[in-house]
Structure formats: structure tokens, C-alpha cells
Z-matrix of the N, CA and C atoms (Angstrom, degrees):
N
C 1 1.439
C 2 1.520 1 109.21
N 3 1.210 2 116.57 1 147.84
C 4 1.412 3 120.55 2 -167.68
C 5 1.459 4 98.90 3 -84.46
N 6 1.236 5 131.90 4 168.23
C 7 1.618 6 147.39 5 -175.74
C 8 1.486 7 81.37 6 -82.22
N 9 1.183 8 125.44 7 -69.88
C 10 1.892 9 111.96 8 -167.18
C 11 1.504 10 126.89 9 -76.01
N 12 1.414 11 91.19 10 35.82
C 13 1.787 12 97.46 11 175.97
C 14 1.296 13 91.99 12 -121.43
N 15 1.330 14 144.05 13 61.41
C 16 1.071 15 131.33 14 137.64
C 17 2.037 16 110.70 15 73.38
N 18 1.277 17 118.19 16 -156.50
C 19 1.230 18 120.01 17 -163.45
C 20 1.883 19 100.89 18 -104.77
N 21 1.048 20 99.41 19 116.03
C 22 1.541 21 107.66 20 161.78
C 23 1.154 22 122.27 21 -26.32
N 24 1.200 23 131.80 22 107.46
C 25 2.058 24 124.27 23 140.09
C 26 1.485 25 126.60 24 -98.29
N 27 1.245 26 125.09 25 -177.03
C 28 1.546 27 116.92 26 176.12
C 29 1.410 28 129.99 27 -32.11
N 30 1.825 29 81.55 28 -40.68
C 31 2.008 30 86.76 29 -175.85
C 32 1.263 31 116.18 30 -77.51
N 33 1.484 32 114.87 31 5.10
C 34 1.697 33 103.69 32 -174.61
C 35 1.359 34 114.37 33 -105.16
N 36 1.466 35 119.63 34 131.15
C 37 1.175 36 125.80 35 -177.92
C 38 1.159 37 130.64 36 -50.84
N 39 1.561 38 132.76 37 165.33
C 40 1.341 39 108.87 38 176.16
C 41 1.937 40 122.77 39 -90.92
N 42 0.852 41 82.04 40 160.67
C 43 1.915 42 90.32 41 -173.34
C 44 1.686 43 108.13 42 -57.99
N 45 1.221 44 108.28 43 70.41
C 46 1.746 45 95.05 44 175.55
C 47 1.374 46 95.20 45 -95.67
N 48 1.356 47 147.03 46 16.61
C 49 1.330 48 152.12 47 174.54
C 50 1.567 49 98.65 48 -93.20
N 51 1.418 50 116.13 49 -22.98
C 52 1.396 51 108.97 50 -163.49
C 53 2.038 52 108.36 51 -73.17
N 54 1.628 53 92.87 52 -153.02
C 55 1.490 54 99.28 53 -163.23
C 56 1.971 55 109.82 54 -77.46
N 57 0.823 56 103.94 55 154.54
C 58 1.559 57 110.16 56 -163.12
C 59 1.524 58 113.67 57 -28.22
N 60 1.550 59 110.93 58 -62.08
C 61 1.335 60 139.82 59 152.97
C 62 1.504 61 123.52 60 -3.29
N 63 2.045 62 97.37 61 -63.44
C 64 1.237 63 101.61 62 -173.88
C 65 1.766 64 98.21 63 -90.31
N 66 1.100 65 110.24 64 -45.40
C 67 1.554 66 124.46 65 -157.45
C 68 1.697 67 91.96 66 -59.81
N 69 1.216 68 137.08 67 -28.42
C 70 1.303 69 141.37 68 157.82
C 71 1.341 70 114.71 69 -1.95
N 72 1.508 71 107.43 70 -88.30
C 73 1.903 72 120.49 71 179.83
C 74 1.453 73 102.83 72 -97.49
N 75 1.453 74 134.53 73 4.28
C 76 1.495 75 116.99 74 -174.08
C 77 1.917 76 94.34 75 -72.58
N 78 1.433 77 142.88 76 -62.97
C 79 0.987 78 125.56 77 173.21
C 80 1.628 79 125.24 78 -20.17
N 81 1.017 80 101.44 79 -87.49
C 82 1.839 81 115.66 80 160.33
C 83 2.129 82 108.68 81 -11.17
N 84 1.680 83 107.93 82 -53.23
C 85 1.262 84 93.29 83 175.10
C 86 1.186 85 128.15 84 -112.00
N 87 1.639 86 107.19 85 11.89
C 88 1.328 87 116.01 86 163.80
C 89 1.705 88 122.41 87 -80.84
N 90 1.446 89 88.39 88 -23.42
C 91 1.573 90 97.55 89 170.00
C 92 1.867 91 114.44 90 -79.35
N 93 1.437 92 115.61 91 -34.00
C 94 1.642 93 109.01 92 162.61
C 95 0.935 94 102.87 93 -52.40
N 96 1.367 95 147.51 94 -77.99
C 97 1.197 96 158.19 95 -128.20
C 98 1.840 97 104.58 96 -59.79
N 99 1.267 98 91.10 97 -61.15
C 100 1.631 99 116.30 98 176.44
C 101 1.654 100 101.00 99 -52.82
N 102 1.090 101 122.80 100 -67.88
C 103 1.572 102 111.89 101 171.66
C 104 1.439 103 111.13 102 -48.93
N 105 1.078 104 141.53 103 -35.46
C 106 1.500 105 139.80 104 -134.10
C 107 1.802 106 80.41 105 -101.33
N 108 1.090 107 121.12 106 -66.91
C 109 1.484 108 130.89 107 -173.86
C 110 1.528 109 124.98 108 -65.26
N 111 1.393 110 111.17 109 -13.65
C 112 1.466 111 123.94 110 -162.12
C 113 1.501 112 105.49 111 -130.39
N 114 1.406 113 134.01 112 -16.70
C 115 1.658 114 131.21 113 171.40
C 116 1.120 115 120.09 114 -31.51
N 117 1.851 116 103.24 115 -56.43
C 118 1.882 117 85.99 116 -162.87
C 119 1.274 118 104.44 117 104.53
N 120 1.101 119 122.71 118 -52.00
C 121 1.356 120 140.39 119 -158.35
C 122 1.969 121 107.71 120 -87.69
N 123 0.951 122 123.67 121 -31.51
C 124 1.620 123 119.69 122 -172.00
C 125 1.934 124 95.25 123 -167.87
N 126 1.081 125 100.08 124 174.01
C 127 1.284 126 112.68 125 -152.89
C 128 2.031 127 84.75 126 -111.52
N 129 1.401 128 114.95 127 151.26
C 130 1.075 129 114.58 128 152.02
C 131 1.240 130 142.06 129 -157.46
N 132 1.193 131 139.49 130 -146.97
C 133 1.536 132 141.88 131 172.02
C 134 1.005 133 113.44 132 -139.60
N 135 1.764 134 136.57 133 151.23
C 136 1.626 135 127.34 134 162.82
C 137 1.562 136 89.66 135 -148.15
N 138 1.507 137 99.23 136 121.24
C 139 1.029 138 94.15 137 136.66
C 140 2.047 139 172.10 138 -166.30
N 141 0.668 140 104.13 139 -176.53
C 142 1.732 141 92.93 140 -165.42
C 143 1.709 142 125.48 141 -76.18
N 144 1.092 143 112.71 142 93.54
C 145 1.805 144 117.14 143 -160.72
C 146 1.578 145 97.29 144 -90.09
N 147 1.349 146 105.29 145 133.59
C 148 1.345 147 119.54 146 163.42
C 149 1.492 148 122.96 147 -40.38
N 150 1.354 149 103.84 148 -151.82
C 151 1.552 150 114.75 149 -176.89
C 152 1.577 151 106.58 150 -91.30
N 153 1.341 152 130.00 151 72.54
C 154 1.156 153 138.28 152 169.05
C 155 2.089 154 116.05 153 0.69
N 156 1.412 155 128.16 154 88.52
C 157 1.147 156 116.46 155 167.82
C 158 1.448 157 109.86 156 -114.64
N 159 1.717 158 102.42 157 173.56
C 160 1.704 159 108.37 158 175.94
C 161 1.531 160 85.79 159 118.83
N 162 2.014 161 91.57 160 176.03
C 163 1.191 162 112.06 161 176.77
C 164 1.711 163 106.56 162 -34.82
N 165 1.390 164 115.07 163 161.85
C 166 1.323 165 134.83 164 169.66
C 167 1.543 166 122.99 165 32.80
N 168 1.608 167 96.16 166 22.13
C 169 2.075 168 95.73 167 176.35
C 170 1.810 169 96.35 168 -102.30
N 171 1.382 170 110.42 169 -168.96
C 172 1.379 171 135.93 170 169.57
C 173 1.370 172 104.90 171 -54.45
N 174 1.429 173 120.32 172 -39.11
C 175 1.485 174 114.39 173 -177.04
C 176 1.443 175 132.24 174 -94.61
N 177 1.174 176 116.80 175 16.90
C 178 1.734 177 147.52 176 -166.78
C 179 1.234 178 94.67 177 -78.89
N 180 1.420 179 108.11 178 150.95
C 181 1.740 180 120.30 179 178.45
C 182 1.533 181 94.35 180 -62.79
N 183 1.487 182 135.03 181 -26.24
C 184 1.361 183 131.01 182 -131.18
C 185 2.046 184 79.34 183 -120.04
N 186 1.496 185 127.95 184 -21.89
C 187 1.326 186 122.92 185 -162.55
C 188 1.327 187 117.56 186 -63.72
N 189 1.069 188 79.65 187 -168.43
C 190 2.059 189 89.25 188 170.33
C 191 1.587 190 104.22 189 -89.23
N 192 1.453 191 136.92 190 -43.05
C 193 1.376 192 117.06 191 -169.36
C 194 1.418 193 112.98 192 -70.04
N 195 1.606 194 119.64 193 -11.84
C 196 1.278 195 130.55 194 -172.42
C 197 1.444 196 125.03 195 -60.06
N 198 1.707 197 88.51 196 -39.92
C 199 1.616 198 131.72 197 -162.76
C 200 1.863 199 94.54 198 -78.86
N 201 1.707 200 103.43 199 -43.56
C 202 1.418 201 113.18 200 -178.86
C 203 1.358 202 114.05 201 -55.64
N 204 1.347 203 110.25 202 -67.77
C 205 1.633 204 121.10 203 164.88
C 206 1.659 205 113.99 204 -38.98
N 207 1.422 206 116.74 205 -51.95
C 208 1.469 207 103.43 206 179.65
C 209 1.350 208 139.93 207 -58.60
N 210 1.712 209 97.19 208 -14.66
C 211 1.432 210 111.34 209 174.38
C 212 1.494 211 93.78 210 -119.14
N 213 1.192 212 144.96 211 42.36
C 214 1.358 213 124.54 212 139.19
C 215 1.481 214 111.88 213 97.11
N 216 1.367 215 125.18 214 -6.47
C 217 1.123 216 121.39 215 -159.68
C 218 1.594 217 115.40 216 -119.85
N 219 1.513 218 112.19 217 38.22
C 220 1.251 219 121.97 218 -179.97
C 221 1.896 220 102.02 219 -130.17
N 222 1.076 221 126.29 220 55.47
C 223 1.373 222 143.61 221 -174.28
C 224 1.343 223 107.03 222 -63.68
N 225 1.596 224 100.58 223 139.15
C 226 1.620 225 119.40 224 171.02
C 227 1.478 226 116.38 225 -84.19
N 228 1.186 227 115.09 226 104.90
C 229 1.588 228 118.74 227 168.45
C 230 1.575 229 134.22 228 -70.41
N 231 1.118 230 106.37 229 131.02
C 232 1.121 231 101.63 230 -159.61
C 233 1.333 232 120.32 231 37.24
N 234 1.822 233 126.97 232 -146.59
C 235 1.694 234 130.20 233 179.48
C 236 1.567 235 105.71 234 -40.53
N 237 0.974 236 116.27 235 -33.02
C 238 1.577 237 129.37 236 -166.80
C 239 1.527 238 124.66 237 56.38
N 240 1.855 239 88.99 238 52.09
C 241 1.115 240 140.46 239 156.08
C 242 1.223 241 127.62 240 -44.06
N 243 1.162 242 123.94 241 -31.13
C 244 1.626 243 145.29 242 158.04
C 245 1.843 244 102.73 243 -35.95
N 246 1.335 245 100.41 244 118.20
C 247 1.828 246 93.90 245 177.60
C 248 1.762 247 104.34 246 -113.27
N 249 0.892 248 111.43 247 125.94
C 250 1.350 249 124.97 248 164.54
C 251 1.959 250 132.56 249 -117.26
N 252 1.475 251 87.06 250 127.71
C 253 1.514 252 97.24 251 -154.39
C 254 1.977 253 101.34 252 -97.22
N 255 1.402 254 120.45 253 114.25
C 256 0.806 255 159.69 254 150.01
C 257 1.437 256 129.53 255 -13.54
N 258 1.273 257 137.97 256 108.64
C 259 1.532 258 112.81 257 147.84
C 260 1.447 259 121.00 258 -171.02
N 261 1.479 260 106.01 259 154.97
C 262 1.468 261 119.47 260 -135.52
C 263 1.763 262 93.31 261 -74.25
N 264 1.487 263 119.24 262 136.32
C 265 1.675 264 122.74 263 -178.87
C 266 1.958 265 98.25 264 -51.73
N 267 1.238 266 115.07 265 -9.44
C 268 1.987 267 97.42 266 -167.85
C 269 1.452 268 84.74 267 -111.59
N 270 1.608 269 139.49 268 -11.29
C 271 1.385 270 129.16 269 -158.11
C 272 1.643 271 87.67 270 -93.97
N 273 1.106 272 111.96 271 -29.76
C 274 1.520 273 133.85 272 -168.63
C 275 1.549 274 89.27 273 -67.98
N 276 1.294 275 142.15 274 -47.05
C 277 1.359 276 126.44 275 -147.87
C 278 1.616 277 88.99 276 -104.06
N 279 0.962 278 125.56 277 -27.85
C 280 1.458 279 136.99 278 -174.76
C 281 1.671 280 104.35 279 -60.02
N 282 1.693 281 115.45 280 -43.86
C 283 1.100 282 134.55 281 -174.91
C 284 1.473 283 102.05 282 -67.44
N 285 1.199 284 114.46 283 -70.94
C 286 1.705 285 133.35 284 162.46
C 287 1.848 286 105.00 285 -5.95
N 288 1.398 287 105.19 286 -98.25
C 289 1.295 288 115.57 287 165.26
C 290 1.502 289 125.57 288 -36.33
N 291 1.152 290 115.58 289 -16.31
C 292 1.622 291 112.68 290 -174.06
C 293 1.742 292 93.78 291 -94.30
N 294 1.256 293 117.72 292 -17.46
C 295 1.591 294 116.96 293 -151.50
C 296 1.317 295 86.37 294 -93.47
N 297 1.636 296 132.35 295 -1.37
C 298 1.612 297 127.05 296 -176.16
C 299 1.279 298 96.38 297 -62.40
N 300 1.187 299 115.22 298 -49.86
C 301 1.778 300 124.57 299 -156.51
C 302 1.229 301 118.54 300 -105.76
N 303 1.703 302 112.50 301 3.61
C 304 1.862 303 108.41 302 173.90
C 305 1.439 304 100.00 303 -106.55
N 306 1.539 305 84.04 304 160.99
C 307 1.896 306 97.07 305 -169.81
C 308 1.217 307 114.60 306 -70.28
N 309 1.092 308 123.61 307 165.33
C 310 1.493 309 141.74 308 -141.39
C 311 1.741 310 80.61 309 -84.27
N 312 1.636 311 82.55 310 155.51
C 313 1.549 312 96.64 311 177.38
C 314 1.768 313 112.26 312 152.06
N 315 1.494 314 112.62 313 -132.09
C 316 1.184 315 121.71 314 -156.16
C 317 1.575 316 103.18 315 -159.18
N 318 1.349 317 107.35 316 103.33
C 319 1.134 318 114.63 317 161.67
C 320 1.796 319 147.41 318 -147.52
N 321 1.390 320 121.51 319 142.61
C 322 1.273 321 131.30 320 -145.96
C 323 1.753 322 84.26 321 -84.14
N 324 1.559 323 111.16 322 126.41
C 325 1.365 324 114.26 323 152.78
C 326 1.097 325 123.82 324 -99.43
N 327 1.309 326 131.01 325 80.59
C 328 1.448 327 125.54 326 158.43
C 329 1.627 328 120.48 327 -151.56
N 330 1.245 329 134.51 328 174.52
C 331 1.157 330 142.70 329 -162.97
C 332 1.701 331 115.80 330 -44.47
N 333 1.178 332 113.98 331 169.49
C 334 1.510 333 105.88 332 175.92
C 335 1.151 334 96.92 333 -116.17
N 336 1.461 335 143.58 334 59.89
C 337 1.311 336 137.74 335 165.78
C 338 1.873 337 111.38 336 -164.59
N 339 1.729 338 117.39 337 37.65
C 340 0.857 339 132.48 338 138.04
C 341 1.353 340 97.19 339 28.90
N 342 1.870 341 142.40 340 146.02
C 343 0.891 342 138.32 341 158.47
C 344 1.483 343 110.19 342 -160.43
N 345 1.422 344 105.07 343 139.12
C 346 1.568 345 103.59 344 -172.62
C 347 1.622 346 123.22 345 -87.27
N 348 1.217 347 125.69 346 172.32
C 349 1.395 348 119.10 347 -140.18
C 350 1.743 349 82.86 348 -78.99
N 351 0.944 350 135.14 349 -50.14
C 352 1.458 351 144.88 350 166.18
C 353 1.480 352 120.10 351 -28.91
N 354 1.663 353 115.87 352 -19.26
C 355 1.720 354 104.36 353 159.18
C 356 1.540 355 104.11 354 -118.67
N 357 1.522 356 127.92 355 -30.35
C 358 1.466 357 107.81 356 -168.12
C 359 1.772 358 104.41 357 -101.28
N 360 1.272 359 122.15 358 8.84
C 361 1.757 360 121.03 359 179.85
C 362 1.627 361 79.89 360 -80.57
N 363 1.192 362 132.95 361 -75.70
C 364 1.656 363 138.96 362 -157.00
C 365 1.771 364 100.64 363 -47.31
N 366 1.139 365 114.01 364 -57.90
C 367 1.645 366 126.99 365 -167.07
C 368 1.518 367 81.31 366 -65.11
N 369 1.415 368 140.39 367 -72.72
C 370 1.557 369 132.99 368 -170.31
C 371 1.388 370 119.38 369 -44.61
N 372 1.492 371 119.10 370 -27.86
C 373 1.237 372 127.12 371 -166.51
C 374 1.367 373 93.49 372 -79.30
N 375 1.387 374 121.48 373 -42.18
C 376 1.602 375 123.76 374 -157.09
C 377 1.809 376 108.52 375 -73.20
């Protein structure tokens, strides 16, 4: 999905157009996905988890992005306009288990309140 299309849902593809970084493995799991949903053959699920927080992720008082922020080196670009979508390591397992029993398809795991790098980088830093 392009940065100027607004906020992702199920139907939006993944960013293999995007920046080197991301566009890296998005092919690779845009192509599972496409088998997994499109066979014919078996029914399935995929799905797409946010920015992993809570005890023992990247975003932990104790993580690595924590460590980033403490020394300065997790910077707001420009407006810091950049939105990044969220979600909690137990909402994540909660999601997991619920996806045993919903119908096949495509779905985004993460928070319903999306937030741009411009309110939760400052509040994380603090």
C-alpha cells in the first residue's frame, strides 16, 4: 500500500512498492498470502500483527527501541506524520486464538487507535 493511501484494511495489499527495508520480505509474504487465500484447495487465515508491544517486545521499558529513544536516536521526521499501528503482545495472542474459529480470510491485528509517530514516540520516550 502506498504511504498516500491513507490507513490500511484487509483489502489492502502489502507495500512491496515501499522503502527497500520494508519492500524486502513484503513480496515473499504477499505471495503466501495469495496462495493461502486463492488455492481452491483448503480454506485459510493470514494474519497481519501490528507493531508488537508489552512485556519482552522491541517496545518494553527493558527493549531495544527503549534503549533507541534513550540515546536519542529514534527521531521524528518531519510532522511525524508517519502512523504506526500497534498491538499489545496478550491482545496479539487473544487475536491468534480467536482466528481458530473465524472464516477464512485476511486480517489486520492491531489496535483500533492507530497513532502517529508525533504522539506515541514523545509519550514512549517519557
Amino acid at each position: 500500500m502506498k504511504a498516500d493511501a491513507g490507513l490500511a484494511d484487509e483489502s489492502a495489499r502489502l507495500a512491496t512498492d515501499a522503502s527497500a527495508g520494508v519492500a524486502a520480505s513484503a513480496p515473499m509474504y504477499a505471495d503466501v498470502e495469495a496462495r493461502l487465500l486463492h488455492s481452491g484447495k483448503m480454506e485459510g487465515i493470514a494474519l497481519r500483527y501490528g507493531f508488537f508491544s508489552g512485556p519482552n517486545t522491541w517496545y518494553c521499558p527493558e527493549g531495544a527501541a527503549a534503549d533507541h529513544a534513550r540515546r536519542w536516536e529514534m527521531p521524528i521526521v518531519g510532522q511525524g506524520e508517519g502512523v504506526w499501528s500497534f498491538v499489545h503482545s496478550e491482545d496479539a495472542a487473544l487475536a491468534s486464538v480467536a482466528a481458530l474459529t473465524a472464516p477464512p480470510g485476511m486480517y489486520n491485528v492491531v489496535d483500533d487507535d492507530p497513532s502517529p509517530v508525533s504522539r506515541w514516540l514523545p509519550a514512549f520516550a517519557r
